[in-house]
N, C-alpha and C positions, 0 to 999 in steps of 0.2 A: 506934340506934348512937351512941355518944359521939364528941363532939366530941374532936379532940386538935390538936395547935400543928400549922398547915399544913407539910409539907415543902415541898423545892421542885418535886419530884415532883409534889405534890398540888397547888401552884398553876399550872405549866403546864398542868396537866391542866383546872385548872378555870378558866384565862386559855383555853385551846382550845378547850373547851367554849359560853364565852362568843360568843367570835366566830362558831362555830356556829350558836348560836342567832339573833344579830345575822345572820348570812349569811340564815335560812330567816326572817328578820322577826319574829321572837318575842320579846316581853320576858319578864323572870320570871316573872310572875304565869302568862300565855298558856302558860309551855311547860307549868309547873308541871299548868294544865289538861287543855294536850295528854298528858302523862304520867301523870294522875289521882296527879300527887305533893302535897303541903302545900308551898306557897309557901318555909315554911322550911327543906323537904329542900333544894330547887331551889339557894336560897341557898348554902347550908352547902359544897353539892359545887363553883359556882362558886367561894366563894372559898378553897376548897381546907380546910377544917376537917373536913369529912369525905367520907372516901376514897371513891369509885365505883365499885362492882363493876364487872368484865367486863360482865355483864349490865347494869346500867344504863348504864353508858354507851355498850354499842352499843345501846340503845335510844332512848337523845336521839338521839345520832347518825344511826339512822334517821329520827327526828321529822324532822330537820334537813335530811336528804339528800345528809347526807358519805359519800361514797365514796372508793374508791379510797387514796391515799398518804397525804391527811391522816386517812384511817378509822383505819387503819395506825400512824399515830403518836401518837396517843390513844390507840386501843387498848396500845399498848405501855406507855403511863403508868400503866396501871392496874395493873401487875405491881408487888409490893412498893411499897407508898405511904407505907410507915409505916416502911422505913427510909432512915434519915438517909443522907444524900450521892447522890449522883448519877451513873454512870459512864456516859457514852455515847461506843459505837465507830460514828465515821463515814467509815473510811476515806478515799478519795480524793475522796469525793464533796460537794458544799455542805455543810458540815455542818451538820446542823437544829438542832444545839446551839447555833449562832450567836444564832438567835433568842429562845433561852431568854436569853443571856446581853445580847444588846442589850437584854431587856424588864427587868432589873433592874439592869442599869445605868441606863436611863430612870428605877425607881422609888425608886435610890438618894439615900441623903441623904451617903454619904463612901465614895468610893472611893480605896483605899489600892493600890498596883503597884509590886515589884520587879521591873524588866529584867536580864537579865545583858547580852546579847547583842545586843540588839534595840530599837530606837527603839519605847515602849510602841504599841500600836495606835491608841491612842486623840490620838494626838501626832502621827501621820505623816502626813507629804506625800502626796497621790495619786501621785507621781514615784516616791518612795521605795517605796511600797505596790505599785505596779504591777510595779516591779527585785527589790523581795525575793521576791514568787510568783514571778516568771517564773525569776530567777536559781536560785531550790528547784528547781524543776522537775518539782516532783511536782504540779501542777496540771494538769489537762489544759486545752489552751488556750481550750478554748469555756465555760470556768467562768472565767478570769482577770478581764475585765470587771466578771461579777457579784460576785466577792469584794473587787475594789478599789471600788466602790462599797459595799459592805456595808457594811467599814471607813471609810469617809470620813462614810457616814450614821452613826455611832458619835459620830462627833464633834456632833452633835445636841445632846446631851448637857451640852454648858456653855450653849447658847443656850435654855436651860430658865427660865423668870422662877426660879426659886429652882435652882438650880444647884449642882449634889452641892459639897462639898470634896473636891480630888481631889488627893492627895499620890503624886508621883512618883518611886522613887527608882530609880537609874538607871547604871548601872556604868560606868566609862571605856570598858572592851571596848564596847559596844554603841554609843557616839559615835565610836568606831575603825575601826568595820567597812565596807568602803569598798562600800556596797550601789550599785549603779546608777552610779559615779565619781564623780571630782569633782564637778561639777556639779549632780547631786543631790544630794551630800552637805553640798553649801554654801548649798542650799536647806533641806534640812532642821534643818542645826543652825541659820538663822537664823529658822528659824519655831518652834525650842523656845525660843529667846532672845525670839519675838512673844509668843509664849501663856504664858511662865515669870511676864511683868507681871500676866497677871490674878487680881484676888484670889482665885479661886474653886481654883486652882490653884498649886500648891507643889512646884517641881522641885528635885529634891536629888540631885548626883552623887555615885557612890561611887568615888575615884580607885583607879587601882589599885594604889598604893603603898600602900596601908592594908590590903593582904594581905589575907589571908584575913577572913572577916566573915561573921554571922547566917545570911545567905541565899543559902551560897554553894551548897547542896542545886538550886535552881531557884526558877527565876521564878514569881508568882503574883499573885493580886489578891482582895483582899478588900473585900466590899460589905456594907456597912451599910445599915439602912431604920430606919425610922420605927416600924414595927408589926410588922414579922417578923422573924423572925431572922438574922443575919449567914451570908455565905456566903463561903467561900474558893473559886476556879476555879482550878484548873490544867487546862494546854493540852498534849498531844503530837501529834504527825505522825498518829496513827491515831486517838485517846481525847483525850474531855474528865472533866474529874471533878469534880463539885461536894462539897464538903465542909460537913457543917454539926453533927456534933457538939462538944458543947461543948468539952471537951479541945482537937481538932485546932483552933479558933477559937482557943483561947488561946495556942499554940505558934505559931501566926502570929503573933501580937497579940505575943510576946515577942520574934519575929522583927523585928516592926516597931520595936519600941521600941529595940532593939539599935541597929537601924541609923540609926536616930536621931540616936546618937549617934555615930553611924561615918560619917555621911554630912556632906557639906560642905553649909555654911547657904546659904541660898537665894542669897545676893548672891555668896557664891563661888563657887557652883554654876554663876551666869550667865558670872562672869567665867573662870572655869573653861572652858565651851563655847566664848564667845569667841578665848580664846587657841587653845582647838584649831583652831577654823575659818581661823585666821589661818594657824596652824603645817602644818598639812593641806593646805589648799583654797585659800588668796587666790592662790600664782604661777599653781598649775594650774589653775584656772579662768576666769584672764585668758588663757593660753596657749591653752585649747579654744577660749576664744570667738576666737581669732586664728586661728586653725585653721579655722572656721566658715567666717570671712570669707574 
């Protein structure tokens, strides 16, 4: 079978497989034996270059001794491998997409995010993170815990010795939205004012007086790598969707550039947030903490 450019399909699949294997003590060489495969089949399906039939990979699988949910979610990867983009419906539930998307944010080298609405993921308070699930209210409560730590492990991410470039651009509405009250929200904007200094990171507000603008369609984020190809995520309430042909790469990429130039420069960006924290937060969050007392 030919080799062809991994989707991202095809590297979950063969990042799942891996662990698999790591789980039942096998290196490559060992499964390759246990499967009577050539060491550079073995290869090729880990790193996602070529696709795993149904058949083979409930066969490592077996090797391995996966059962049950993760049998399940492998298996599922093996359905169209070879085309591009990615849509998973996870309902109400942890969504397993999460972990796709944490494992390439990890093996990003720039990650680029428009917010409309919403303090990016990757920026937020455990406070914040904790008020926006609860306040949705479409979590059920015995998963809130595990999602507000899921999110805060994301942030991981800049403490990487080589640490993506990650440009944030970021709408007035979403520094407006009074998530959790005053008081978390005066923590919040002051921890995007902590983390706006570091080099690795570039926050760029988009006021709202600049009307309409590139990405006013919806929020998204696009990762770059090193060795594979660039991926666009978008998020809804039921569905994730990964994007990776080339076209839709490039309509974002025009999207980003747009707001480039629509969006305020970094230094006005911070003083930008500032003034809101002040304009918003500083009486009423002296007043709660009096209230406390």
């Amino acid at each position: 079978m030919k080799d062809r450019e991994p989707t991202i399909r095809s590297r979950t699949l063969g990042d799942g497989l891996r662990q698999a294997m790591k789980y039942a003590g096998f290196n490559a060489a060992e499964m390759a034996h246990q499967l009577g495969w050539s060491p550079s089949r073995v290869s090729r399906i880990l790193s996602g270059k070529r696709g795993g039939s149904s058949v083979d990979v409930a066969t490592f699988l077996a090797v391995c001794g996966i059962r049950g949910e993760e049998r399940d979610r492998l298996m599922t990867l093996t359905l169209d491998q070879n085309d591009p983009g990615w849509l998973q419906n996870h309902g109400a539930r942890l969504p397993t997409q999460l972990l796709t998307l944490i494992d390439h944010e990890t093996k990003a080298q720039k990650i680029s995010q428009l917010e409309l609405n919403l303090i990016p993921g990757l920026l937020q308070t455990g406070e914040y993170a904790r008020c926006l699930i609860e306040e949705a209210g479409t979590t059920p409560p015995g998963e809130i815990d595990a999602r507000v730590a899921a999110r805060l492990g994301r942030k991981n991410v800049f403490s990487r010795r080589q640490a993506p470039l990650c440009i944030f651009y970021v709408h007035e509405f979403a520094l407006r939205l009074p998530v959790g009250g005053p008081v978390v929200m005066s923590g919040q904007l002051h921890e995007l004012l902590k983390v706006s200094v570091r080099p690795s990171i570039m926050l760029r507000i988009v006021p709202a007086a600049r009307g309409a603008h590139a990405g006013i369609n919806g929020s998204f984020q696009l990762l770059e790598f090193r060795n594979i190809k660039p991926v666009v995520y978008l998020e809804s309430e039921t569905s994730s969707l990964f994007l990776e042909r080339p076209v839709e790469i490039d309509s974002y990429r025009t999207i980003l550039s747009a707001l480039d130039a629509t969006a305020l420069p970094e230094g006005q960006s911070r003083e930008f947030i500032a003034g809101l924290a002040m304009e918003l937060y500083s009486d009423r969050e002296a007043n709660d903490h009096l209230a406390e007392e």
